[in-house]
N, C-alpha and C positions, 0 to 999 in steps of 0.2 A: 445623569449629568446635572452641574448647579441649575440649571434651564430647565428641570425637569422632563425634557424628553427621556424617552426610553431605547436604550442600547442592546443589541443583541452581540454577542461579544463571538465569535469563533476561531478557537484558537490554532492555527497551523501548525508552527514549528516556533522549538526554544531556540533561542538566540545566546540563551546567557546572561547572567547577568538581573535577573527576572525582566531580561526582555522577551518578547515576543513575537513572531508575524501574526496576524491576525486578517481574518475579515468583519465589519462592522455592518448591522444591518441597524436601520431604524433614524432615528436623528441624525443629522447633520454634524460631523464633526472635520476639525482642521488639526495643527501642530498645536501642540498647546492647552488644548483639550482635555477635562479632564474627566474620568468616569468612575463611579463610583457604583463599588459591587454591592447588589442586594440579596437578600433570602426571604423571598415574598415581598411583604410588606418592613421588614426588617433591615436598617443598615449593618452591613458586615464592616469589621474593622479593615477593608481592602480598599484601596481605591488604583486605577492604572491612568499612565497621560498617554496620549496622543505624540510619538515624536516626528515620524516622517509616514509618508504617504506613498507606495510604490506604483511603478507604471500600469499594474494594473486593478489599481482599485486598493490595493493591501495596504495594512496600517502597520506601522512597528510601534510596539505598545512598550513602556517600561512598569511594571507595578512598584508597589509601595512595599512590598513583602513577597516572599516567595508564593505563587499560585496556587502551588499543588497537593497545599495541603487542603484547599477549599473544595476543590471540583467533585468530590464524592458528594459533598453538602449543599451544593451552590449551584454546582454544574449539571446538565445533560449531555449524553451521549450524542455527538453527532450520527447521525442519519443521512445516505443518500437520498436525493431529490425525488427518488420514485414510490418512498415511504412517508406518508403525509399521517400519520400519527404516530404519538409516541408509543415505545413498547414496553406489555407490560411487564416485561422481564427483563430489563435491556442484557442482561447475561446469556441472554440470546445469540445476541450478536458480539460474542466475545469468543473466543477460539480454548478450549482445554489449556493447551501450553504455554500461549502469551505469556509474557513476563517485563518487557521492557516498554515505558510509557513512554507516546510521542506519535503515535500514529493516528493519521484524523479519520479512518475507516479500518475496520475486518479485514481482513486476509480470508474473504467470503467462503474461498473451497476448504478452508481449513475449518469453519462448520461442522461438516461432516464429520467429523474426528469426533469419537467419545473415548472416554478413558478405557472403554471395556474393547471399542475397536484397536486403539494402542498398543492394550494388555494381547489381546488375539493376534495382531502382526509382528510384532515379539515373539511370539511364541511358533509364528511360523519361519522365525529366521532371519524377519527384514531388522533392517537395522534404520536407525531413526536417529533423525540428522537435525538440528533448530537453525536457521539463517535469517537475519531481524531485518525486515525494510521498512519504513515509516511511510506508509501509504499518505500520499498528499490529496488535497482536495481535486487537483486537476486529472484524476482518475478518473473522475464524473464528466469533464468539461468535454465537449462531443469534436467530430472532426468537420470542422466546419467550410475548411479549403475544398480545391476543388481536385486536388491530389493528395495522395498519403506525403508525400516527399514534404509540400510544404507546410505541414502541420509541425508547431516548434512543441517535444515534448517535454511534458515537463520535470522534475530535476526532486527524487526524493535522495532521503539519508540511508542507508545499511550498513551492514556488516556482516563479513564470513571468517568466523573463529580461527586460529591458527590447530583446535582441535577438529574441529569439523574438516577445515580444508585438508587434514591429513586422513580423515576419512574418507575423503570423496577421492582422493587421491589413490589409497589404498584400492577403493573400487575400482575404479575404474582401470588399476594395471591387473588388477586381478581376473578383469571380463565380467564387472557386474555391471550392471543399471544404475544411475541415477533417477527418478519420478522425483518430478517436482510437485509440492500439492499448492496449487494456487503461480497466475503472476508473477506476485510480488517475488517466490523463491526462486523464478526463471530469471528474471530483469537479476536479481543480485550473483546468482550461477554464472551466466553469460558475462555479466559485468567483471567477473573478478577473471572469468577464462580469457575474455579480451584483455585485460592489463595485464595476464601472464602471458599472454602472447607477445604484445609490445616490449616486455623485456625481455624477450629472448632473441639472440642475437642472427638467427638462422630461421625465424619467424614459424617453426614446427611446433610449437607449445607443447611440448612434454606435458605430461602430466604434473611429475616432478615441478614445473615451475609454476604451479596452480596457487599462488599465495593468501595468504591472508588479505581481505580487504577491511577498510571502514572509510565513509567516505560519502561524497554524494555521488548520484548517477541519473545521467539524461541518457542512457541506454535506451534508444528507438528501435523497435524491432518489427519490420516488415518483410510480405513475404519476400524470398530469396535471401534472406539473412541465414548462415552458417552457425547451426545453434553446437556446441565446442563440451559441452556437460551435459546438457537434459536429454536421457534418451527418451522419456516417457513423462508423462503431465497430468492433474486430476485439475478442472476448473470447471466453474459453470456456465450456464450459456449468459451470453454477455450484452451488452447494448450494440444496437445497429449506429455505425460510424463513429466507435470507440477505438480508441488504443491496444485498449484489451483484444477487442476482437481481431485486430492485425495483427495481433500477435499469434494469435491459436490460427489462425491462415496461415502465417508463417513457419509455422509448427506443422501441422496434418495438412494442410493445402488448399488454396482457394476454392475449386471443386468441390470437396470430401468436407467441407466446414458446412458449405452452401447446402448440400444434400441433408449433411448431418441435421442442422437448424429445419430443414423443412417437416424434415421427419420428425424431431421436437416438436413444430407447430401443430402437425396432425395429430399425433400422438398424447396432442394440448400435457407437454412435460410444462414445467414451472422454470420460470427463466429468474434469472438478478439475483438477488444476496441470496435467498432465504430459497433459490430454487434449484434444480437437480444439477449433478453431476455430472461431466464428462469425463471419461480416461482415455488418453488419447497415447498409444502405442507406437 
């Protein structure tokens, strides 16, 4: 900033336009505002203003040039709050098949995946599906009510291909399995199986009317929620009074989740981004 303070910039979602949401850690800033990107000690030819300020803390940034061509150079990789330094690989925390930039975390269970695991599930038959959510920061944000009902979730972007949706379609008249790997590929599944349910006039959701989506989604999913695509699920084990984790209750069941984590704790399995697997049938 002209003030010299120091900005910690965290970028959420494009807006367009080289706007931005953002969260701001460090100095004090208002509308108007103006921040100017560095590389060390070096000024970068970027600088972003300050436009509005959301109900919770969020900034909408405009830059001076498009962003994204810096962040390889300028930028780090956001990190969950349970990981306090940085990594030395961050390609770590990058998934084999990503491809579409915009998500402020991993699709964690999607880790697991190597190209040689890929190459071998191919080869035994399965057939392999890509569906893109933009994991938001309030992934992390804990359940702090005093019921799951009145926790307001929060609202990322996706999309399910009009090729994919003809495959999962295909499956599923044919009597096979969908497995979701991670989350994020259940929240966008369910999402697109409820808005083909809404248009169909007889409220039966054929398969048939499984559409295409893209879009944002505040898709909440707690237990006794009717999951409509995912017969099977791979994720990790998750935070206590997460989203997440009402979600895999809602899936395998309050009981059978409860046992399962206990048995993980004894067991001392490795929980959060970087820790083991569940497949849940």
């Amino acid at each position: 900033m002209p003030s010299g303070g120091k900005i910690e910039v965290l970028l959420l979602r494009d807006l367009g336009e080289n706007r931005w949401r953002a969260l701001l850690g460090g100095a004090r800033t208002r509308s108007g505002s103006r921040i100017q990107l560095v590389q060390g000690d070096e000024v970068v030819p970027l600088y972003a203003e300050v436009l509005a300020t959301g109900e919770r803390g969020e900034r909408t940034l405009v830059f001076s040039e498009p962003v994204e061509p810096y962040l390889d150079s300028i930028g780090q990789m956001p990190l969950p709050p349970y990981i306090h330094r940085a990594l030395e690989n961050p390609e770590r925390y990058q998934t084999v098949y990503s491809h579409t930039l915009g998500s402020a975390a991993a699709p964690t269970a999607g880790l697991h995946f190597t190209p040689e695991l890929l190459l071998a599930l191919r080869a035994q038959g399965i057939q392999l599906a890509l569906v893109t959510l933009h994991v938001g920061l309030d992934t992390f944000r804990p359940i702090n009510e005093d019921t799951l009902e009145s926790h307001v979730i929060h609202t990322e972007w996706g999309t399910l291909s009009p090729e994919v949706t003809a495959q999962i379609n295909r499956t599923k008249l044919m009597g096979g399995r969908v497995i979701a790997v991670g989350t994020t590929s259940v929240r966008v599944l369910e999402t697109a199986a409820r808005r083909g349910l809404l248009q169909t006039p007889d409220g039966t959701c054929p398969w048939r009317a499984l559409a295409p989506f893209e879009g944002f989604t505040d898709l909440y999913i707690t237990p006794g929620f009717r999951f409509r695509v995912v017969d099977a699920m791979i994720t990790n084990f998750h935070l206590p009074r997460s989203t997440l984790l009402a979600l895999v209750m809602a899936f395998a069941g309050t009981d059978l989740i409860r046992k399962a984590y206990a048995e993980a704790i004894r067991e001392h399995y490795r929980f959060f981004s970087f820790g083991d697997a569940t497949l849940m049938l």
